[in-house]
N, C-alpha and C positions, 0 to 999 in steps of 0.2 A: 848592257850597251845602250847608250842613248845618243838618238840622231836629232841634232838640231833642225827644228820646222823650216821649211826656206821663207823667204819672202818674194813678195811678188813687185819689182822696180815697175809702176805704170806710165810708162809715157805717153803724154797728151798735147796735142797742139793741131795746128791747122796742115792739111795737104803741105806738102810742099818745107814744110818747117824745120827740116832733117831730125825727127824722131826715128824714123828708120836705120840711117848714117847713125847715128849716137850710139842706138840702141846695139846695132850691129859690132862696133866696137867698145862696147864693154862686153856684152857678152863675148868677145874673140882676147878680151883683157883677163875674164873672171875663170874663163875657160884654163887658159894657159899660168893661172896662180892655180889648178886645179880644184877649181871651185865644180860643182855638181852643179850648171845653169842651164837653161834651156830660152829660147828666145821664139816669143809669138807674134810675129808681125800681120796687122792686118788685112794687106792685101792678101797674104797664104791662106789667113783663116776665112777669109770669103771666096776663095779658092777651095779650101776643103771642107772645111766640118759649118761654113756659112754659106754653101752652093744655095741658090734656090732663095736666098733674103735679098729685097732690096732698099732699098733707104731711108723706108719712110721711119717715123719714128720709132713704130713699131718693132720695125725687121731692127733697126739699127740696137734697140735696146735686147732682141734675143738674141742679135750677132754677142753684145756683152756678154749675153748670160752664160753663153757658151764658154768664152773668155776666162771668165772667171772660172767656170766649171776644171777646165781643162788645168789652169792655174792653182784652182784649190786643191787637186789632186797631186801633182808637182811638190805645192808647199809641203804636203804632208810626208813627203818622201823626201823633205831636206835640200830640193831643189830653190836653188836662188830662180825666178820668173821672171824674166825681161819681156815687156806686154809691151810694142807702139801701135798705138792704136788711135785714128782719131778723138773718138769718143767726145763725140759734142758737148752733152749733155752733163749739168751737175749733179743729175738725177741719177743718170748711169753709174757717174763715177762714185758718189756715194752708195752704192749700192755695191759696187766692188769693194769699196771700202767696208761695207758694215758685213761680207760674206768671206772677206781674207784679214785673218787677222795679223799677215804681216805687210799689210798695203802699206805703200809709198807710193805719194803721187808727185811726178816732174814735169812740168806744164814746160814744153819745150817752147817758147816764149818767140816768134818770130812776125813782125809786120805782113800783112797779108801782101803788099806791093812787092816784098821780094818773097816769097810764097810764089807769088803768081811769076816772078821773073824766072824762079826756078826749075817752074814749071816743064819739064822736058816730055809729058805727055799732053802736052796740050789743053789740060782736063780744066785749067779756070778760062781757057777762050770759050772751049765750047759750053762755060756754064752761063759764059757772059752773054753769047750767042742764043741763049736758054733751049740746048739740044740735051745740056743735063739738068733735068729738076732736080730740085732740094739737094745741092750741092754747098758742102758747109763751108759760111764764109761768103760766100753769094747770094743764093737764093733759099739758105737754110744757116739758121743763126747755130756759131759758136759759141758755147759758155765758157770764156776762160776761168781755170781753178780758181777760187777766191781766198783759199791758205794752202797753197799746195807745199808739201815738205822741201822742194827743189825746185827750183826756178833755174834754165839753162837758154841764154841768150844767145838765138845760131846767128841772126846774124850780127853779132859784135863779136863776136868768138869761133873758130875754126872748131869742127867736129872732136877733132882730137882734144881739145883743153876744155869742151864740153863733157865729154867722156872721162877725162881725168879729175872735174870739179865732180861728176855726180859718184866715180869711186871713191875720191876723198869723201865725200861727203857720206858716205856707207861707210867708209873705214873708219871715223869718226865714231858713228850711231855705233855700229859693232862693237867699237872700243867702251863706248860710255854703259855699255848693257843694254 
């Protein structure tokens, strides 16, 4: 008997970008084709297994490591990884990429003006206000991907036909081997 490794879908992009919404409905898509997925979004994981990190580069690059950890254990058990995570940094994301070897990166691609319109926690006034340091995108720079395998445009496109462009776009990779 042999189990196909999973891969880990990395979503990246700014607060506000709907990596969360996308992420949430593929995996409620991958689910229901009974796909074996699991989905790690990271307000949860700073919530659980990243209690006690805060922002600075540092924390932000072991909140990854964790990330991946948790992910690379998943792949190995044939679990598809759905990760939204902001992950600033091209440094982080390469680093996910050189520790999972079924990374895909999807740079959920959104203007920061409607990021911050979207905002229903308030979190880019009060960075503007400067009550949150190093808030990415503000007062802490985003590296967007610079080849990422998937590009998803929220705001030209409704979550739902972002979710169906990035399962075409897997069900493609799968098909070609």
């Amino acid at each position: 008997m042999s189990v196909k490794r999973g891969i880990t879908l990395w979503l990246t992009g700014l607060s506000g970008a709907g990596k969360s919404t996308v992420a949430a409905l593929v995996t409620d898509r991958l689910r229901a084709a009974g796909q074996a997925v699991e989905w790690l979004d990271g307000d949860e994981l700073r919530r659980s297994i990243g209690r006690g990190l805060g922002f600075s580069r540092e924390d932000r690059f072991e909140n990854i490591r964790r990330a991946v950890y948790v992910a690379e254990l998943l792949n190995r058990h044939g679990v598809i990884t759905v990760i939204s995570l902001i992950s600033p940094y091209a440094e982080m994301r390469s680093y996910a990429r050189q520790q999972l070897p079924g990374f895909v990166e999807v740079y959920v691609n959104c203007p920061l003006e409607i990021c911050e319109a979207r905002d229903v926690k308030g979190l880019y006034a009060k960075a503007r206000r400067g009550e949150l340091p190093s808030f990415t995108g503000i007062s802490d720079p985003y590296e967007a991907p610079a080849s990422p395998e998937l590009t998803l445009y929220t705001a030209k496109h409704p979550p739902e036909d972002c979710a169906d462009e990035l399962l075409a776009w897997l069900e493609k990779r799968q098909q070609q081997g």
